[in-house]
Backbone and ligand atoms as CSV (ligand in chain L), in Angstrom:
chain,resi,resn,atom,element,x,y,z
A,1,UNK,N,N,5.534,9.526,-21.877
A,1,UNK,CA,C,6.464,8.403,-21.636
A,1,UNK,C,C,5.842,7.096,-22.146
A,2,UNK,N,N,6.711,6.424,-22.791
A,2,UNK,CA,C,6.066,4.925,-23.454
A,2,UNK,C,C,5.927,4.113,-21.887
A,3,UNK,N,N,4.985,3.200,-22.784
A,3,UNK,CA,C,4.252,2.271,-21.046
A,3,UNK,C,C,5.505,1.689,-20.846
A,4,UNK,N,N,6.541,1.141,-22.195
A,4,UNK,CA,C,7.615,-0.094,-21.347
A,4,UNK,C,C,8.409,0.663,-20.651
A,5,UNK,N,N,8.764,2.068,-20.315
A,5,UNK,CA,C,9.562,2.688,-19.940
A,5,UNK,C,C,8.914,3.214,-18.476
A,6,UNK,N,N,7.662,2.856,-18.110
A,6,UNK,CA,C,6.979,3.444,-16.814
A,6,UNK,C,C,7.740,2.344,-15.601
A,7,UNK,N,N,7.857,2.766,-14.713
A,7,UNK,CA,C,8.132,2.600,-13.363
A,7,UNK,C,C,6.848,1.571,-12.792
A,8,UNK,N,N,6.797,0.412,-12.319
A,8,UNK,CA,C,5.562,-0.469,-11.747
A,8,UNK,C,C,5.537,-0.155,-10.104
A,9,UNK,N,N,4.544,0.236,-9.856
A,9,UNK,CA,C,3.915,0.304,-8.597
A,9,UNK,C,C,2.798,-0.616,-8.182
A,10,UNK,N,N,3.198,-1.638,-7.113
A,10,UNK,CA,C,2.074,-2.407,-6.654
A,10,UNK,C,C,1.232,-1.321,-5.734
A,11,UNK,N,N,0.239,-1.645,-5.908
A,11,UNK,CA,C,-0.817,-0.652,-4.469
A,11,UNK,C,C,-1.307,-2.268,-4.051
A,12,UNK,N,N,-0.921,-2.519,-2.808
A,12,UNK,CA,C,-1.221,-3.897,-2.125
A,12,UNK,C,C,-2.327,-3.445,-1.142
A,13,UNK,N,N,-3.312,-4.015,-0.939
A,13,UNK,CA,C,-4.361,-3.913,0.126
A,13,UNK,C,C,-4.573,-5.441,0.636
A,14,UNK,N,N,-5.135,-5.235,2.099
A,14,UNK,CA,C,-4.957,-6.313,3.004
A,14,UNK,C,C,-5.848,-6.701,3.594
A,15,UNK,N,N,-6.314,-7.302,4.265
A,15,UNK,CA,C,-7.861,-7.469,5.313
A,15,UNK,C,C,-8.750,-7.085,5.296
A,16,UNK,N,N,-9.784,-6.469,4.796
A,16,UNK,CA,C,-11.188,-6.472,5.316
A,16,UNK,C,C,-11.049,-4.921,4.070
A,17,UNK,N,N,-10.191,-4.672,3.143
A,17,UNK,CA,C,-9.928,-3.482,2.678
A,17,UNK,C,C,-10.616,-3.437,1.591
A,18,UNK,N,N,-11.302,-4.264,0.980
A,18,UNK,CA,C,-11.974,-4.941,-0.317
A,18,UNK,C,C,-13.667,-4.534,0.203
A,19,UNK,N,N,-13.987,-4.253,2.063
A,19,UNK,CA,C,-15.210,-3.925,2.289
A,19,UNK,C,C,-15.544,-2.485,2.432
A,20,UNK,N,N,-14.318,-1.527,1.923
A,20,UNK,CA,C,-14.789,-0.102,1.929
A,20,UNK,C,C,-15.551,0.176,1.141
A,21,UNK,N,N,-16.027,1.254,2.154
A,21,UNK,CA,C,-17.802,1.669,1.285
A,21,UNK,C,C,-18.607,1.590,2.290
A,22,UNK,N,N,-18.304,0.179,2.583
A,22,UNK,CA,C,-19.447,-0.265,3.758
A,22,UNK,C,C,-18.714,-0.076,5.369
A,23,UNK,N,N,-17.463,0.475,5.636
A,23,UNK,CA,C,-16.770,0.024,7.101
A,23,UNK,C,C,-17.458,1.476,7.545
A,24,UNK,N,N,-16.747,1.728,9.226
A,24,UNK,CA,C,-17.161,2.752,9.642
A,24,UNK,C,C,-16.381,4.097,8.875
A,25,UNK,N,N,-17.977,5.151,8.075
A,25,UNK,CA,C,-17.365,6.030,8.230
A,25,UNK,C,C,-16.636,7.034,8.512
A,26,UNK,N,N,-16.212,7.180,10.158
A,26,UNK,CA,C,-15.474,8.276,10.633
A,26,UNK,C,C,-14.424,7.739,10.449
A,27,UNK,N,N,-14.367,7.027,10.362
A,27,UNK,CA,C,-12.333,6.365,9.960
A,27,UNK,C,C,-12.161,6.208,8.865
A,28,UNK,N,N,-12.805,5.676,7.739
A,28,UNK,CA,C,-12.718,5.154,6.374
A,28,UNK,C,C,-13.370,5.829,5.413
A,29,UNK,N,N,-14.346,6.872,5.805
A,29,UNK,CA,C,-14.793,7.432,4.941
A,29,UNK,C,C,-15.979,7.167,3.604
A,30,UNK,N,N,-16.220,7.390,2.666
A,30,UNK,CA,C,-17.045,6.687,1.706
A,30,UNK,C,C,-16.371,6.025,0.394
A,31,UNK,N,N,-15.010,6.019,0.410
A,31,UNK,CA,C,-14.540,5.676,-0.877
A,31,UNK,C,C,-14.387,4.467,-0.692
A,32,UNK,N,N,-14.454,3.361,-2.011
A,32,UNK,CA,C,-14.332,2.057,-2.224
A,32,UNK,C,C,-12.853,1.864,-2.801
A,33,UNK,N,N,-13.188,0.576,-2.552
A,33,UNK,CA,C,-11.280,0.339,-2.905
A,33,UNK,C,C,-11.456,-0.049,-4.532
A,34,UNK,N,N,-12.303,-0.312,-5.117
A,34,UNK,CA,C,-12.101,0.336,-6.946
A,34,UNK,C,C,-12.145,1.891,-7.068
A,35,UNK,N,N,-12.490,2.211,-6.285
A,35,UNK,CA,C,-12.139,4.083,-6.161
A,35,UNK,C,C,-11.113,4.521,-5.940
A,36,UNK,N,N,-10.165,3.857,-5.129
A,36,UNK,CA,C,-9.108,4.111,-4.188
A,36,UNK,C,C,-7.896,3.966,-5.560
A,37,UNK,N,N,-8.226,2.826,-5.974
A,37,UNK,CA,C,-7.068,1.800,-7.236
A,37,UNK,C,C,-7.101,3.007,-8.275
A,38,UNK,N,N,-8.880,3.423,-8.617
A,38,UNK,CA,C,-8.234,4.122,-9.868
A,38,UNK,C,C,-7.483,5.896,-9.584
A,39,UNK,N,N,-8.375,6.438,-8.279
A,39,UNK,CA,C,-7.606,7.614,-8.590
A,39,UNK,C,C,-6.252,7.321,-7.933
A,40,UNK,N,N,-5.544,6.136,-7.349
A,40,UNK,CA,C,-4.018,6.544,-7.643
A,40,UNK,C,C,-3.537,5.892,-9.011
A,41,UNK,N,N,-4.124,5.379,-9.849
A,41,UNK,CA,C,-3.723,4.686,-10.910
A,41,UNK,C,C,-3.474,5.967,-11.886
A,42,UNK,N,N,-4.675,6.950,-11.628
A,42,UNK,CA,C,-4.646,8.287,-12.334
A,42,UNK,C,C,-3.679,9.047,-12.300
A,43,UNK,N,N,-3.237,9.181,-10.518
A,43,UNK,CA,C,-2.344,10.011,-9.890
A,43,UNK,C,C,-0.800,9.715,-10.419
A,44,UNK,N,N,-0.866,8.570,-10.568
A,44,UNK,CA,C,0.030,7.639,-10.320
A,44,UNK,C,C,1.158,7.935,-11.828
A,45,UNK,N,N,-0.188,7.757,-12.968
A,45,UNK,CA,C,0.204,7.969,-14.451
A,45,UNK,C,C,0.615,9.184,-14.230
A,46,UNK,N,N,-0.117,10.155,-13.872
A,46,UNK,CA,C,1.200,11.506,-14.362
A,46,UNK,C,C,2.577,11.627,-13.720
A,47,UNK,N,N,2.616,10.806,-12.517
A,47,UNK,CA,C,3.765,10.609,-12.221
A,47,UNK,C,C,4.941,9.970,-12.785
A,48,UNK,N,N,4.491,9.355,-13.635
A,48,UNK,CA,C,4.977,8.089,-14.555
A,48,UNK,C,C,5.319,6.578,-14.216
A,49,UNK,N,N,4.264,6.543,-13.432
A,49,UNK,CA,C,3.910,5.083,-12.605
A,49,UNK,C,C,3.420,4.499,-12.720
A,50,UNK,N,N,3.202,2.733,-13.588
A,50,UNK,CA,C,1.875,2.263,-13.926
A,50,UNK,C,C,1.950,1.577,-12.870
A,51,UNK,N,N,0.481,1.529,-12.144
A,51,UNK,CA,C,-0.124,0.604,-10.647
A,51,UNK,C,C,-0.859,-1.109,-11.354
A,52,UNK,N,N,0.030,-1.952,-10.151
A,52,UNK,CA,C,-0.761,-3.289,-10.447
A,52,UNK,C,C,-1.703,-3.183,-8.794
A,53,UNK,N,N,-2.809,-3.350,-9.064
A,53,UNK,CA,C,-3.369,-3.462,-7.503
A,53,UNK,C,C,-3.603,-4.746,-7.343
A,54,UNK,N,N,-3.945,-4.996,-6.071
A,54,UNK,CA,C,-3.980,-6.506,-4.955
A,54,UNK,C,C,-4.429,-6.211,-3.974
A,55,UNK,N,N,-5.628,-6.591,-3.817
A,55,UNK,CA,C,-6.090,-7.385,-2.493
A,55,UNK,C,C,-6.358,-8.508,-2.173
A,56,UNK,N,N,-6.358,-8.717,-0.922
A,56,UNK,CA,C,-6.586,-10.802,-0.541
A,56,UNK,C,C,-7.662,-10.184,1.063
A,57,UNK,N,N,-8.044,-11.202,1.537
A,57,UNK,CA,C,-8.143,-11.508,2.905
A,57,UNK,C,C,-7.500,-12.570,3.075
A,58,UNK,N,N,-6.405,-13.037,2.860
A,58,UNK,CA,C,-5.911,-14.457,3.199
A,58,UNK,C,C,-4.153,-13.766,3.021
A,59,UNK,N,N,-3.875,-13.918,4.563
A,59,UNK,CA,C,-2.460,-13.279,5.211
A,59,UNK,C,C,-1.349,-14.233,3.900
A,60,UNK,N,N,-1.716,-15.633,4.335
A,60,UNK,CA,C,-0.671,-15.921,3.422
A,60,UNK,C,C,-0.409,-15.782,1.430
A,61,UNK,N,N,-1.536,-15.235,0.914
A,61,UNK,CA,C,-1.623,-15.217,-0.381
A,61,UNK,C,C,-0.802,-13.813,-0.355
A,62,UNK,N,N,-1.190,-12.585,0.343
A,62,UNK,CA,C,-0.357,-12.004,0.674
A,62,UNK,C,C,1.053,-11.893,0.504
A,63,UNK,N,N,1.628,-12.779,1.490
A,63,UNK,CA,C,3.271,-13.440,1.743
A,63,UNK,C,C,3.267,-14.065,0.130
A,64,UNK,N,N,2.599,-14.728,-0.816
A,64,UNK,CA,C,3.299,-15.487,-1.658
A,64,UNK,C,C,3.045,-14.361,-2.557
A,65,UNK,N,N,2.503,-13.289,-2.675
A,65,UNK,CA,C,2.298,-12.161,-3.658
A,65,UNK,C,C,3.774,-11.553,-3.382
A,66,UNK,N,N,3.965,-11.416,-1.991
A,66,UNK,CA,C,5.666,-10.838,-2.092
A,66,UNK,C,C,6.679,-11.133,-2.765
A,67,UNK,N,N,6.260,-12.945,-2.560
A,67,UNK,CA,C,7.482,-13.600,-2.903
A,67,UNK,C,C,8.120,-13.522,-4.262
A,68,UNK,N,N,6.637,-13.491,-4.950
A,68,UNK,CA,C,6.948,-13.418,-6.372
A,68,UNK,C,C,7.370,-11.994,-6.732
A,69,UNK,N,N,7.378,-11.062,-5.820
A,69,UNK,CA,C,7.506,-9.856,-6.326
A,69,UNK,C,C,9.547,-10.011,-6.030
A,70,UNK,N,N,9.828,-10.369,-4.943
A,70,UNK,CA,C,10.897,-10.783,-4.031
A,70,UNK,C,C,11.804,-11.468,-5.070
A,71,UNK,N,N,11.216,-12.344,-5.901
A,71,UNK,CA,C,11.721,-13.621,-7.168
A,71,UNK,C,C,11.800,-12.670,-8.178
A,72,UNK,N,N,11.456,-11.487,-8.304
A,72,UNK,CA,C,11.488,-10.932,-9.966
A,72,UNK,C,C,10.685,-11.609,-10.788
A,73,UNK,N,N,9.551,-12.398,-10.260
A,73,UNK,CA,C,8.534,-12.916,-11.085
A,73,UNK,C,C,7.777,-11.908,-11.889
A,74,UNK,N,N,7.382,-10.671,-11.017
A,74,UNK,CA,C,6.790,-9.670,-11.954
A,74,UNK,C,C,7.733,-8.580,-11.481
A,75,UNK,N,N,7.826,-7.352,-12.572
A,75,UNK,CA,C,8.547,-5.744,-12.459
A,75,UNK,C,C,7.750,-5.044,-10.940
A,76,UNK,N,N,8.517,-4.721,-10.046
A,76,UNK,CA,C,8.126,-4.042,-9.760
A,76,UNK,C,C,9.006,-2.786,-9.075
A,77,UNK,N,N,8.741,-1.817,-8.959
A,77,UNK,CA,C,10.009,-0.435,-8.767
A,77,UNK,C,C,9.373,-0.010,-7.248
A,78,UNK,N,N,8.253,0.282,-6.834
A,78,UNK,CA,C,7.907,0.463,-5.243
A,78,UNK,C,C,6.729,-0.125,-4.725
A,79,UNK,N,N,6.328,-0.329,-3.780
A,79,UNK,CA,C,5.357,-0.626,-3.003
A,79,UNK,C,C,4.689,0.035,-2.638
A,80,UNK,N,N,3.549,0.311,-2.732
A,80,UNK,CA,C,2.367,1.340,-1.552
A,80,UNK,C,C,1.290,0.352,-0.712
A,81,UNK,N,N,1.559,0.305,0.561
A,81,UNK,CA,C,0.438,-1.032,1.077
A,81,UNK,C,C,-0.265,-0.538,2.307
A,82,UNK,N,N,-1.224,-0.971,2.261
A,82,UNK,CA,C,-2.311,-0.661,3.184
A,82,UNK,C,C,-2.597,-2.527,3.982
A,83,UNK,N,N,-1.700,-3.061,4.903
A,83,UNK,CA,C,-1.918,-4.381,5.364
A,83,UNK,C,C,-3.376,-4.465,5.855
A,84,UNK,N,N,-4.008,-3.390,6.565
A,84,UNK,CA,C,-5.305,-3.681,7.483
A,84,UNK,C,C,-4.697,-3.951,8.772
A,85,UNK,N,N,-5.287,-5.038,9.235
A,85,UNK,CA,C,-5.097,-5.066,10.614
A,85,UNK,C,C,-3.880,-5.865,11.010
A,86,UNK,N,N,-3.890,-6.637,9.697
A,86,UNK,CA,C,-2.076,-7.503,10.114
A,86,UNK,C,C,-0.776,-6.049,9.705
A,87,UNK,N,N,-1.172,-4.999,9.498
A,87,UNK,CA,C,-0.023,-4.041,10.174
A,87,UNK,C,C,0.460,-4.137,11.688
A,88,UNK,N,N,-0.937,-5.060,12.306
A,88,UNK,CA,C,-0.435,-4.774,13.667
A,88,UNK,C,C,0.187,-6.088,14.298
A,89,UNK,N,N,0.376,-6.617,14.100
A,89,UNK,CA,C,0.726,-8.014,14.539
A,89,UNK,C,C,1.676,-8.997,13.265
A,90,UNK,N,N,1.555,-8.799,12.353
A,90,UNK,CA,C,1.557,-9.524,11.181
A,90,UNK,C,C,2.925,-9.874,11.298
A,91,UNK,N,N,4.064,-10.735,11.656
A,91,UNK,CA,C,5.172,-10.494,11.839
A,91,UNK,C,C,5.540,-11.361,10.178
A,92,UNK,N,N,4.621,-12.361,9.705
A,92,UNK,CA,C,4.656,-13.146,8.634
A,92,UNK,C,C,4.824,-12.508,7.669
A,93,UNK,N,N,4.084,-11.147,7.193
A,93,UNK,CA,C,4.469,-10.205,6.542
A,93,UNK,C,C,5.034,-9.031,7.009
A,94,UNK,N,N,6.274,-8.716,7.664
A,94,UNK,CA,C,7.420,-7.935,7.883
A,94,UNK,C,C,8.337,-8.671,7.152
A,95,UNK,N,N,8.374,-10.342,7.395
A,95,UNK,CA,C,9.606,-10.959,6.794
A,95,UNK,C,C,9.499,-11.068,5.456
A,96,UNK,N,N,8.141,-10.940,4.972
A,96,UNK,CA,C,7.980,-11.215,3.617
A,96,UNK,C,C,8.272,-9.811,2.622
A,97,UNK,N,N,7.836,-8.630,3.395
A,97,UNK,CA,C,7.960,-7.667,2.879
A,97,UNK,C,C,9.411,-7.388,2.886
A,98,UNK,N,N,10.497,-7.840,3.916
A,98,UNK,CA,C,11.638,-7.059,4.211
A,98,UNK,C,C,12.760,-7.891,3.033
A,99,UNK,N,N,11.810,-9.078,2.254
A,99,UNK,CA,C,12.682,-9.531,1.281
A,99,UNK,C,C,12.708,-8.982,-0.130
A,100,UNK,N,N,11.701,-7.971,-0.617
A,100,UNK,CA,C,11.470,-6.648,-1.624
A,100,UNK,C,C,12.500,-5.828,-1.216
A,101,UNK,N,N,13.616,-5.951,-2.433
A,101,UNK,CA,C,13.836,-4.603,-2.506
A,101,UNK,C,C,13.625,-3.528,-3.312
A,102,UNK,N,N,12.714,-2.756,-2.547
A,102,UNK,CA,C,12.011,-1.464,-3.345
A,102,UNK,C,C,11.599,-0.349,-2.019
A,103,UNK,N,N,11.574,0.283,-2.285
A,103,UNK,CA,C,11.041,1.390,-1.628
A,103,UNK,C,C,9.558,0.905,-1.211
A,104,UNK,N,N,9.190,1.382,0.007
A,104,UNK,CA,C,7.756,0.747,0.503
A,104,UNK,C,C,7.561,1.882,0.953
A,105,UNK,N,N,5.665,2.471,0.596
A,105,UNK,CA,C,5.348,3.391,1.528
A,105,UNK,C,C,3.848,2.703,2.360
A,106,UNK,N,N,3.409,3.082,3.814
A,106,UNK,CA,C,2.758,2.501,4.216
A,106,UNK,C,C,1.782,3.369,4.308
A,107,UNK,N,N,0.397,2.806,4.010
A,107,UNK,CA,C,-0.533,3.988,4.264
A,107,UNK,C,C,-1.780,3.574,5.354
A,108,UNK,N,N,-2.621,4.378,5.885
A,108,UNK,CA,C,-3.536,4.123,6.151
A,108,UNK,C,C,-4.596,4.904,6.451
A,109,UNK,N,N,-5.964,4.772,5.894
A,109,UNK,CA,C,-7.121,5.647,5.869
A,109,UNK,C,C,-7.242,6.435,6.858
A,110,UNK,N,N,-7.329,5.644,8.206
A,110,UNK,CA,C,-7.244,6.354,9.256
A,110,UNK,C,C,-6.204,7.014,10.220
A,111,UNK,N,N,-6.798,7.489,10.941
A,111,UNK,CA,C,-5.476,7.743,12.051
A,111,UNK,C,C,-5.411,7.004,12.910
A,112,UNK,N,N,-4.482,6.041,12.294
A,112,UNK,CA,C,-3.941,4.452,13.632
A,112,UNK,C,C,-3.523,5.501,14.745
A,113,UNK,N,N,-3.143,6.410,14.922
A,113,UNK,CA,C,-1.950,6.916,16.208
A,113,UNK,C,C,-3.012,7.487,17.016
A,114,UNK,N,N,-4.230,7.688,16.324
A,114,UNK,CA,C,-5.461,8.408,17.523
A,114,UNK,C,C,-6.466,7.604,17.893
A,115,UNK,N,N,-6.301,6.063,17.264
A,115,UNK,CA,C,-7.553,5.542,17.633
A,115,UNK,C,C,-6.334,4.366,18.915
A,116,UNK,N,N,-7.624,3.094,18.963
A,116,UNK,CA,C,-7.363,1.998,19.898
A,116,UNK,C,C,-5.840,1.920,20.147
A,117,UNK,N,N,-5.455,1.561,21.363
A,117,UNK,CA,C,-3.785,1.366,21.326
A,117,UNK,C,C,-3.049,0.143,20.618
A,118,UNK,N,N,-3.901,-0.823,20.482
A,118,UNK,CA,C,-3.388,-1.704,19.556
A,118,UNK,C,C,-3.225,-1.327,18.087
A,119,UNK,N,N,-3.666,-0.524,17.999
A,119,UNK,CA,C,-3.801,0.388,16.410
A,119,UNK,C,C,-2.293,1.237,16.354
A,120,UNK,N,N,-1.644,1.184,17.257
A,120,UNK,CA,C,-0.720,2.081,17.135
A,120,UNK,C,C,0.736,1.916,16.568
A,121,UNK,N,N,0.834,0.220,17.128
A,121,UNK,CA,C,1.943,-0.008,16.617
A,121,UNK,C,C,1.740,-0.765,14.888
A,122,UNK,N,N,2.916,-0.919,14.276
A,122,UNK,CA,C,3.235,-1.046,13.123
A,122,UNK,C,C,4.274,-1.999,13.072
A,123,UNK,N,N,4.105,-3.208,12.583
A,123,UNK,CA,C,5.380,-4.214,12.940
A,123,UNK,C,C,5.978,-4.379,11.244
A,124,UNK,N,N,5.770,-3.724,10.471
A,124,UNK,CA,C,6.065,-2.888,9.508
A,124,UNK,C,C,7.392,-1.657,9.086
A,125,UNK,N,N,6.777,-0.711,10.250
A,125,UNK,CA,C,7.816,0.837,10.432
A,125,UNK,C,C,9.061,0.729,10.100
A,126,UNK,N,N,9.517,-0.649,10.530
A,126,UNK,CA,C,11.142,0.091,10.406
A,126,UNK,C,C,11.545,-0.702,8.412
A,127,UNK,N,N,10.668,-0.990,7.915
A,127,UNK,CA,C,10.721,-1.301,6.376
A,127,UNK,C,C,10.601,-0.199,5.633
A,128,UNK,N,N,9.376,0.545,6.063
A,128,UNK,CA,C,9.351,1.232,5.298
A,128,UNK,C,C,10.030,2.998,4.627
A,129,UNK,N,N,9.758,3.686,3.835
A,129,UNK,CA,C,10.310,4.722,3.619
A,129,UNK,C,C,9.465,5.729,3.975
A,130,UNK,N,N,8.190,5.458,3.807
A,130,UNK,CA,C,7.130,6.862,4.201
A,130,UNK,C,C,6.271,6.100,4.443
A,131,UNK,N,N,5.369,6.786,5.297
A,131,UNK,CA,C,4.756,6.840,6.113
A,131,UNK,C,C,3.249,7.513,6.416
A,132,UNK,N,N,2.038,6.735,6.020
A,132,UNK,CA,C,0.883,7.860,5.861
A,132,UNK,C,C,-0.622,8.148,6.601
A,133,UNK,N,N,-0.978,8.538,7.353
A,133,UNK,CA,C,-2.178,7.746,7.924
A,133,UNK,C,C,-3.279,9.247,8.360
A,134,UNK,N,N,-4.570,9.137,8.126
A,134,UNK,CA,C,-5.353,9.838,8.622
A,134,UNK,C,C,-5.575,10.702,7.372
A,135,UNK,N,N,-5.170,10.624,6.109
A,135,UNK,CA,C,-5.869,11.727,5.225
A,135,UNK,C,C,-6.573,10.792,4.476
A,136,UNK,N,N,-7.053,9.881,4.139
A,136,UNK,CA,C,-7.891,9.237,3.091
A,136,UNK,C,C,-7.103,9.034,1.802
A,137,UNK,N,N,-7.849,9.163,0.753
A,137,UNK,CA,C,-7.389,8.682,-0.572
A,137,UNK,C,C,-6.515,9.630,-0.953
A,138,UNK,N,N,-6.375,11.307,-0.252
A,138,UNK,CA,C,-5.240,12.279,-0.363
A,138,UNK,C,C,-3.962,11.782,-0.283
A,139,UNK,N,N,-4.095,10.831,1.554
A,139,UNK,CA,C,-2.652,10.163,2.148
A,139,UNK,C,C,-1.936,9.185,0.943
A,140,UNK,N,N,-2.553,8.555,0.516
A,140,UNK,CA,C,-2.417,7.381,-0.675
A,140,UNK,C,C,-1.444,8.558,-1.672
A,141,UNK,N,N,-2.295,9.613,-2.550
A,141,UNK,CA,C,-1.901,10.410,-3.280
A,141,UNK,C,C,-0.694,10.850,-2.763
A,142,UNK,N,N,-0.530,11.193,-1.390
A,142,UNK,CA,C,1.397,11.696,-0.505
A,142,UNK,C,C,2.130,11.091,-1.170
A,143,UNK,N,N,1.680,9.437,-1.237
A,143,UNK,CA,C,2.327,8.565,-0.854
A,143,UNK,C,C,3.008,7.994,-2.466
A,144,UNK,N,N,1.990,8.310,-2.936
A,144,UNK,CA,C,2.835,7.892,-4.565
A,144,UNK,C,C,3.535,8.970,-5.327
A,145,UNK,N,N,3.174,10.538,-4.261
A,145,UNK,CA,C,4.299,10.991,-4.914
A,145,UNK,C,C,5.943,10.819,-4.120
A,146,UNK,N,N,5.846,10.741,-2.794
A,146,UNK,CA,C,6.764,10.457,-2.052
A,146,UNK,C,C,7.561,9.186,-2.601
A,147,UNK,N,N,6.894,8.421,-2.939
A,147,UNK,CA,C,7.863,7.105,-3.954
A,147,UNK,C,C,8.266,7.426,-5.087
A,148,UNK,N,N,7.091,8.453,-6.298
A,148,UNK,CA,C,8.239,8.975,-7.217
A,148,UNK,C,C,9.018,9.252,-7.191
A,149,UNK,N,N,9.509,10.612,-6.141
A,149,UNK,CA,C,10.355,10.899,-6.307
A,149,UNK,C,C,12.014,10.234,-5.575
A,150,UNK,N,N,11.395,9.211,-5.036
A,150,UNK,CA,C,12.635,8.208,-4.278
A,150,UNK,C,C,12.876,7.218,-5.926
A,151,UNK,N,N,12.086,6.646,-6.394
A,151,UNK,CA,C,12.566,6.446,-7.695
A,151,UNK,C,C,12.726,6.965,-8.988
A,152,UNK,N,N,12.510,8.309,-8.390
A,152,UNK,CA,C,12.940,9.218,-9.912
A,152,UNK,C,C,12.469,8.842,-10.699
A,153,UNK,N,N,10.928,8.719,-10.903
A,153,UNK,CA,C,10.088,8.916,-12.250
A,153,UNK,C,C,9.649,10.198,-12.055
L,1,LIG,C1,C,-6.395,0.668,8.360
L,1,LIG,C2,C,-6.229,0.777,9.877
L,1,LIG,C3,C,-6.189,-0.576,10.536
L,1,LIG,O1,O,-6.043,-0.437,11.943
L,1,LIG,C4,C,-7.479,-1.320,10.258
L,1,LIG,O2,O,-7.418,-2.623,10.822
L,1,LIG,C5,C,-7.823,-1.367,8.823
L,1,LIG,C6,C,-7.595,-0.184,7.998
L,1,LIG,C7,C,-6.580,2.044,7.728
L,1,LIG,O3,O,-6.469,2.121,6.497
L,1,LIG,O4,O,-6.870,3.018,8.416
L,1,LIG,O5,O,-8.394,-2.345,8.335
L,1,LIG,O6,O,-5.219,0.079,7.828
């Protein structure tokens, strides 16, 4: 498939997600988030998906990364995002995200539903289309095929 004809996938990362490698391994594992970017960038291409990745620690650069996505400033066909810890509270980005329209899948390294109870909720959930948490860089891999095939690449 020619590149102008590929499908754009943001992979958005959020908070403290730029320090994998170094967080706790029983939740996060050993992969880095330039590890993370390229094998779904890999995954991603045979799907026929080219990935723009993003991370911030700053909630609102975040919100204005939406906006422009929100404005048609840049192509984009789905979302795959990993917020960090403003999944849990973040209500600034629910509104920002709920102004994309694209398919959103949410992922996360760990298993939010087995750890701390504040880990559990998702002020996110009802945006998104799928849903991923507790397999590592596999869950990510669910997750971009679960958006292919909602946008039929
Ligand atoms: C995380 C889970 C969040 O609770 C945590 O704050 C993170 C990473 C995950 O990928 O498992 O930073 O989103």
């Amino acid at each position: 498939m020619a590149d102008r004809q590929m499908k754009v996938l943001w992979l958005l990362h959020g908070v403290n997600l730029d320090m994998l490698g170094k967080r706790p391994v029983e939740h996060y594992g050993t992969v880095t988030l330039s590890e993370l970017c390229a094998g779904v960038t890999a995954h991603a291409a045979s799907r026929g998906l080219e990935v723009r990745c993003f991370q911030t620690n700053h909630e609102g650069r975040l919100v204005e990364q939406l906006h422009d996505l929100a404005r048609g400033d840049e192509r984009v066909d789905a979302i795959l995002i990993n917020p960090g810890a403003w999944t849990h509270y973040s209500w600034a980005l629910h509104d920002a995200l709920e102004l994309v329209a694209c398919p959103v899948a949410e992922v996360h390294l760990s298993a939010v539903a087995e750890r701390e109870e504040w880990r559990r909720r998702s002020v996110i959930a009802d945006l998104v289309a799928v849903r991923v948490s507790g397999k590592g860089l596999d869950g990510y891999l669910e997750a971009v095929d679960r958006l292919a095939e909602i946008v039929g690449s």
